[in-house]
MMTF fields as JSON, N, C-alpha, C and O atoms, coordinates in Angstrom:
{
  "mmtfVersion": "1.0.0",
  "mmtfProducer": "UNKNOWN",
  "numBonds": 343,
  "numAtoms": 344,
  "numGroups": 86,
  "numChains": 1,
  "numModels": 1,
  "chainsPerModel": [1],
  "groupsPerChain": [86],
  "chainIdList": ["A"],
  "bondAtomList": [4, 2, 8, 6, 12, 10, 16, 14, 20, 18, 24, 22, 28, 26, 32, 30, 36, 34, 40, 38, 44, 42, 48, 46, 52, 50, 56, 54, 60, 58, 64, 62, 68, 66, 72, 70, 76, 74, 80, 78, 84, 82, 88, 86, 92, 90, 96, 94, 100, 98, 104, 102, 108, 106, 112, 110, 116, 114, 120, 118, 124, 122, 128, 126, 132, 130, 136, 134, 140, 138, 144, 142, 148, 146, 152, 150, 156, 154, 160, 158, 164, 162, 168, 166, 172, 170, 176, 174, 180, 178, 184, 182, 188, 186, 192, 190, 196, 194, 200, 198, 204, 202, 208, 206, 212, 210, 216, 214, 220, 218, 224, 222, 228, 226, 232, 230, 236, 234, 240, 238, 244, 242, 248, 246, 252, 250, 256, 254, 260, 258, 264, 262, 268, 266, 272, 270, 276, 274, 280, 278, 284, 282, 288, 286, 292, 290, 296, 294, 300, 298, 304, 302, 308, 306, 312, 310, 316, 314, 320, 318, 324, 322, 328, 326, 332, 330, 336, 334, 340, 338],
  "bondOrderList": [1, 1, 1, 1, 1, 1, 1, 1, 1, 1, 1, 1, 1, 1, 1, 1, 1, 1, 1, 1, 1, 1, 1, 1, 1, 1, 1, 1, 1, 1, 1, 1, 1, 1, 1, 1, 1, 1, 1, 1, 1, 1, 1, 1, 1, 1, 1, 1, 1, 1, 1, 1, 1, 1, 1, 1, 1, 1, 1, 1, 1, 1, 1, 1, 1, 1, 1, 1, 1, 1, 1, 1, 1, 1, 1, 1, 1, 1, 1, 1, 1, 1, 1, 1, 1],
  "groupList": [{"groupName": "UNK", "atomNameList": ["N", "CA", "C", "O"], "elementList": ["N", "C", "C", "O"], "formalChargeList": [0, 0, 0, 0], "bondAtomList": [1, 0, 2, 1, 3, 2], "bondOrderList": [1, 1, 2], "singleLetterCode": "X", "chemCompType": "L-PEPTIDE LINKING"}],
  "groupTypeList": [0, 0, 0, 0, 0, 0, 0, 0, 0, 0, 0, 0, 0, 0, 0, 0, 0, 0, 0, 0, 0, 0, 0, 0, 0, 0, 0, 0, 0, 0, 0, 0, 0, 0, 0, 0, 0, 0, 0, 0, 0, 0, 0, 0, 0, 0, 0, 0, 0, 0, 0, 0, 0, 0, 0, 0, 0, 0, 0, 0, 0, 0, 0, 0, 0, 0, 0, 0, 0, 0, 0, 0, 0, 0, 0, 0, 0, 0, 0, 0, 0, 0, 0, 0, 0, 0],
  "groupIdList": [1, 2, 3, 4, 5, 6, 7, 8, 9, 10, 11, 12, 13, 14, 15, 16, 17, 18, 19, 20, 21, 22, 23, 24, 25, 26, 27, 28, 29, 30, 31, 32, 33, 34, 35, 36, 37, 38, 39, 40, 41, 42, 43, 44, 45, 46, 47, 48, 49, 50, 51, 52, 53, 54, 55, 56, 57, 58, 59, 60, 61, 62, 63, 64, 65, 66, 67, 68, 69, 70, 71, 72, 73, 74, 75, 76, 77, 78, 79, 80, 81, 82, 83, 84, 85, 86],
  "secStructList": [7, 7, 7, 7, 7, 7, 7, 7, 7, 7, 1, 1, 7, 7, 7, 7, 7, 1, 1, 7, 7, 1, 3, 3, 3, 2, 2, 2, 2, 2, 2, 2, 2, 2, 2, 6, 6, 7, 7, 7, 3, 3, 3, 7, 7, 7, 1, 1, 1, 1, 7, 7, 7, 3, 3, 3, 7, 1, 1, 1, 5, 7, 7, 3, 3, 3, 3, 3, 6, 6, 3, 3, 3, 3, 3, 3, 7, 7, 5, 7, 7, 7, 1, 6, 6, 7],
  "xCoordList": [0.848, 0.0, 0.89, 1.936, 0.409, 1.248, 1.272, 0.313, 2.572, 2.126, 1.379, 1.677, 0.492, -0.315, 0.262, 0.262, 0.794, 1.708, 0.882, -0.159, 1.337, 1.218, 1.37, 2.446, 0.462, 0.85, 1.554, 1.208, 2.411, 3.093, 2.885, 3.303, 2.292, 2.222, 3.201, 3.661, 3.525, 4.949, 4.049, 3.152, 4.129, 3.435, 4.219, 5.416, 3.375, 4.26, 4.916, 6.095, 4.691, 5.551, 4.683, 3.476, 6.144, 5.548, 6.319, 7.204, 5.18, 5.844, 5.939, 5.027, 6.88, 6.619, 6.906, 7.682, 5.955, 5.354, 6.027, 6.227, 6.492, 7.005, 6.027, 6.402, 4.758, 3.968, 2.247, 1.156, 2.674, 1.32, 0.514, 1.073, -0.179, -1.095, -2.596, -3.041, -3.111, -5.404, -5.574, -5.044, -6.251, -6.547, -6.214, -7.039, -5.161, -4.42, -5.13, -5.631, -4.918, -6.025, -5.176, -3.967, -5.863, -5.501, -4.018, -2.911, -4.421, -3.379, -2.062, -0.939, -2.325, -1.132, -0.882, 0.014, -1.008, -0.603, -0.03, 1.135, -0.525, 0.419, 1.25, 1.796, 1.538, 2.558, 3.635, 4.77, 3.642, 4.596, 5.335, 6.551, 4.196, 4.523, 5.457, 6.519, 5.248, 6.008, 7.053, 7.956, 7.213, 8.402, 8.979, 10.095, 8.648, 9.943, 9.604, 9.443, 9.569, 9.681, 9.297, 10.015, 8.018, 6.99, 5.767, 4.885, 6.157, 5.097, 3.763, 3.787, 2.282, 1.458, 0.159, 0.396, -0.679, -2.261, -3.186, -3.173, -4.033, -5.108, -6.53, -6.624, -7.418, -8.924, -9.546, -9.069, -10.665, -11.925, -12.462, -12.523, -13.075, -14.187, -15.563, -15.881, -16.297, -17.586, -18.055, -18.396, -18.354, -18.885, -19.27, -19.289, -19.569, -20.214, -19.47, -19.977, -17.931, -17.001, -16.947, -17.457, -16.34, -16.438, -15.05, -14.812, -14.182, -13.15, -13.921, -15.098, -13.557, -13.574, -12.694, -13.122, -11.614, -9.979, -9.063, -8.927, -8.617, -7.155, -6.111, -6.24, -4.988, -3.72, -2.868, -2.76, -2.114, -2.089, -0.949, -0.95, 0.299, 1.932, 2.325, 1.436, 3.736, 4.058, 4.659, 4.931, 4.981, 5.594, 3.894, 3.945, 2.988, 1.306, 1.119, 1.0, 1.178, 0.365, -0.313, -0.373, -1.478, -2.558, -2.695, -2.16, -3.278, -3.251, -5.035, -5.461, -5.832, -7.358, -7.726, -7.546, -8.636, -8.963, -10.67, -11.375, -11.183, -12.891, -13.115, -12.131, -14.254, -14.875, -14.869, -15.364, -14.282, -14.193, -14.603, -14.107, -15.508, -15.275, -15.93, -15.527, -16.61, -16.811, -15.647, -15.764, -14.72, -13.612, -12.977, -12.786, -12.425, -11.512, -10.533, -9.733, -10.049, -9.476, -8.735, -9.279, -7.037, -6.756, -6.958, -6.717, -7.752, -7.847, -7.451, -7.618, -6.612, -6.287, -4.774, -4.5, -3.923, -2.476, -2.543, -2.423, -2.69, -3.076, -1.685, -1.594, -0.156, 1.167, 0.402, -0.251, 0.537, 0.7, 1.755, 2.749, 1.353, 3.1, 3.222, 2.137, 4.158, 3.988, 4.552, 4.846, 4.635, 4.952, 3.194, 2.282, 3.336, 1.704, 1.378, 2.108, 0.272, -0.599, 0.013, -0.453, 0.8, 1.498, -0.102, -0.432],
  "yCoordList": [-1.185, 0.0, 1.242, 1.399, 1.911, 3.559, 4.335, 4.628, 4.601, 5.371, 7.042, 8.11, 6.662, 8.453, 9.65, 9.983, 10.301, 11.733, 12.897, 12.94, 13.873, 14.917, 15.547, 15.277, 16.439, 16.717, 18.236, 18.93, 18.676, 19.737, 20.701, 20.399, 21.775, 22.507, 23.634, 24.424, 23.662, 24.628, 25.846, 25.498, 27.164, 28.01, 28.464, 28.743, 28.468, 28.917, 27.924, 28.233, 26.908, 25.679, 25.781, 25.982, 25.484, 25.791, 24.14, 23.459, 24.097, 22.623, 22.919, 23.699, 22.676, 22.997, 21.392, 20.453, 21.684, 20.167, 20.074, 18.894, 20.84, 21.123, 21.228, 20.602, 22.016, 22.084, 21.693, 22.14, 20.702, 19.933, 21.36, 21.709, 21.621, 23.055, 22.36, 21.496, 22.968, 22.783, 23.068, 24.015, 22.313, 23.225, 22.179, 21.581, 22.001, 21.36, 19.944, 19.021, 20.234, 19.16, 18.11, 18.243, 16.839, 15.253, 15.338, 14.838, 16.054, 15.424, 16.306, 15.802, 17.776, 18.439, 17.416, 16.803, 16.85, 16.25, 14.747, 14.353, 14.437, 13.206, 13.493, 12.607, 14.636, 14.872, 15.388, 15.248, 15.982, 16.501, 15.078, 14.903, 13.923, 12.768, 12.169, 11.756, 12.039, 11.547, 12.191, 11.679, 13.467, 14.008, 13.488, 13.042, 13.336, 13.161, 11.453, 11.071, 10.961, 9.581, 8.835, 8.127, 9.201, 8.384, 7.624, 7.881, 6.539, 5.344, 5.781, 6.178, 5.856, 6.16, 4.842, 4.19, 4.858, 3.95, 4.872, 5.469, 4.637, 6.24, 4.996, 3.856, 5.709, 4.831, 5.715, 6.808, 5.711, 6.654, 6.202, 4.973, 6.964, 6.781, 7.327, 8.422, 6.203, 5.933, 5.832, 4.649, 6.33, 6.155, 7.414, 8.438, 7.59, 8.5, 9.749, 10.792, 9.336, 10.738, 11.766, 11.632, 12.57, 13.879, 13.648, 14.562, 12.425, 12.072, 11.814, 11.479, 11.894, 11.759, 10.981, 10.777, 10.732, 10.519, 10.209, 10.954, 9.309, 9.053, 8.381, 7.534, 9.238, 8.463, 8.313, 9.127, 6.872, 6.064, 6.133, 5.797, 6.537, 6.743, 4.882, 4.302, 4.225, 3.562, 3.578, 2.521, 5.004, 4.615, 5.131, 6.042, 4.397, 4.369, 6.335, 6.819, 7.025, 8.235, 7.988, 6.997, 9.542, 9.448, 10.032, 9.311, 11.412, 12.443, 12.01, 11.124, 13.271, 13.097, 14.103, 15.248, 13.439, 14.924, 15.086, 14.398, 15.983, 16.608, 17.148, 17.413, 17.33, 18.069, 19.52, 19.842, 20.205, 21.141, 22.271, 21.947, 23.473, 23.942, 22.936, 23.414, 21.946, 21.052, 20.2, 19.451, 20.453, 19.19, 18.716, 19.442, 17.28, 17.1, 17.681, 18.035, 18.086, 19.288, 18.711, 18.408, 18.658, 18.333, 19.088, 20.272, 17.548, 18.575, 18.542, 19.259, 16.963, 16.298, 15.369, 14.441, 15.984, 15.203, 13.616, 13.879, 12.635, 11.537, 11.09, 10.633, 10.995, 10.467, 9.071, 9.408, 7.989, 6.985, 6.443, 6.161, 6.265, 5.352, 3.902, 3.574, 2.885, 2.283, 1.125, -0.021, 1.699, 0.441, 0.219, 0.959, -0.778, -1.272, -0.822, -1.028, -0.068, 0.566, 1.774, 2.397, 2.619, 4.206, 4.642, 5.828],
  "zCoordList": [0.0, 0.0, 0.0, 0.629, -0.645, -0.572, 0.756, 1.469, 0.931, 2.298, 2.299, 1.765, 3.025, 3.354, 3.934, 5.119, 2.847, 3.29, 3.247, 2.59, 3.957, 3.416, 2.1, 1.567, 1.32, 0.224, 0.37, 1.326, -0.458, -0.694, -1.869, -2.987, -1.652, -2.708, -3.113, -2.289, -4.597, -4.646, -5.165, -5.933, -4.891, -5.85, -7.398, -7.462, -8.473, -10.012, -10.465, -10.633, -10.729, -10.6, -11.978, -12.105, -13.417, -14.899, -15.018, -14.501, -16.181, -17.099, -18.039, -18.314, -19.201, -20.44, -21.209, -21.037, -21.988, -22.902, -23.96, -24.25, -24.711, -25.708, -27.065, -28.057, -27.142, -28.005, -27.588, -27.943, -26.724, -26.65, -25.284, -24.245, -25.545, -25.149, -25.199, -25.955, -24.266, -24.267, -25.63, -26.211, -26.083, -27.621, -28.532, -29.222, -28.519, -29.925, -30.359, -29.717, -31.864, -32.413, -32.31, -32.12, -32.449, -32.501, -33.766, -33.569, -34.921, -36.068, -35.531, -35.537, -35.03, -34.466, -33.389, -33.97, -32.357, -31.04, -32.229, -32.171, -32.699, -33.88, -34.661, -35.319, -34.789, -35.819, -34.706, -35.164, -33.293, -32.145, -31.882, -31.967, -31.489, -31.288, -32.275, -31.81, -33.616, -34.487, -34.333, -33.672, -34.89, -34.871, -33.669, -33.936, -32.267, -31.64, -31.239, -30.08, -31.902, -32.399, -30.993, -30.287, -30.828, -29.505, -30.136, -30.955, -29.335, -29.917, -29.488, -28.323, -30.196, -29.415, -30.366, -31.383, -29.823, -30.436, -29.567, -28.491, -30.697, -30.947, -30.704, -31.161, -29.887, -28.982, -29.296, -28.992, -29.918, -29.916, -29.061, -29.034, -28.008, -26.88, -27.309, -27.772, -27.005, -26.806, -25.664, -25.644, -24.521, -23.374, -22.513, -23.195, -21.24, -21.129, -20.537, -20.124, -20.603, -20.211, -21.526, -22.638, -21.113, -21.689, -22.786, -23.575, -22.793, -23.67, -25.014, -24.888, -25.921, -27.041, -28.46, -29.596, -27.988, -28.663, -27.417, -26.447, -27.554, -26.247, -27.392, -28.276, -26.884, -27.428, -26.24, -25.323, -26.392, -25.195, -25.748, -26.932, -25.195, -25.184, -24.407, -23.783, -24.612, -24.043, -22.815, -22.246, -22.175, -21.279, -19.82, -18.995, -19.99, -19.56, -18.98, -17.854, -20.455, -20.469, -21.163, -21.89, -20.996, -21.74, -22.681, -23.523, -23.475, -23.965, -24.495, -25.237, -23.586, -23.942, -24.325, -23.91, -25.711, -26.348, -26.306, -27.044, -25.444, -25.415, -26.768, -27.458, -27.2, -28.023, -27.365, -26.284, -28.156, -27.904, -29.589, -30.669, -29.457, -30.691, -31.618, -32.679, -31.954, -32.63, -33.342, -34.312, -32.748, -32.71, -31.773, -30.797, -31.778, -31.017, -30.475, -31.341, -28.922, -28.531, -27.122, -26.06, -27.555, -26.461, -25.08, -24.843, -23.727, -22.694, -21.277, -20.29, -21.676, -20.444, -20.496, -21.257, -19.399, -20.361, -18.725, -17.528, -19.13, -17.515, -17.692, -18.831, -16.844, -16.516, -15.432, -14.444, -15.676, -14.57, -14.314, -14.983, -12.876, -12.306, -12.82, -13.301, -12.902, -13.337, -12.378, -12.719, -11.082, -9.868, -9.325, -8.954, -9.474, -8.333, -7.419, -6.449, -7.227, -6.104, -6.31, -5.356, -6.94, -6.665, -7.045, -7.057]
}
C-alpha cells in the first residue's frame, strides 16, 4: 500500500510540454509525437465521459482529447506510475 503523506504545494511551478497546449487538435498532437519519435495507439471513446480521442503513449500516459469547438481538442495530459498501487 502507498504510504499516506502529506501533500506539498509549490506556488508557479511551470511545465513545459514542448507544443502539446489545451486546444491542440488530434493530427497536431500526432505529428509533435512523431516528430519526436513516440510510440502512441489512438482509442476513440464511446462512453459516457467527456473524452472523445485518447492516445495512449508507451511509457502508460494518456493524452485526452474533449470536443471542444466542434472538434476534437486536447484537454487532459493523464502520466501513470507504473509500480503497483502508486
Amino acid at each position: 500500500m502507498p504510504e499516506v503523506g502529506k501533500l506539498k504545494y509549490a506556488s508557479r511551478r511551470y511545465v513545459n510540454f514542448d507544443g502539446f497546449e489545451p486546444g491542440l487538435s488530434v493530427g497536431d498532437a500526432k505529428s509533435l509525437l512523431e516528430n519526436a519519435r513516440l510510440a502512441y495507439t489512438e482509442k476513440a471513446v464511446a462512453n459516457a465521459s467527456e473524452t472523445v480521442v485518447e492516445l495512449k503513449l508507451e511509457n502508460n500516459s494518456y493524452l485526452q482529447f474533449f470536443m471542444m469547438e466542434g472538434r476534437p481538442s486536447l484537454a487532459s495530459v493523464q502520466a501513470y506510475s507504473e509500480h503497483v498501487g502508486a
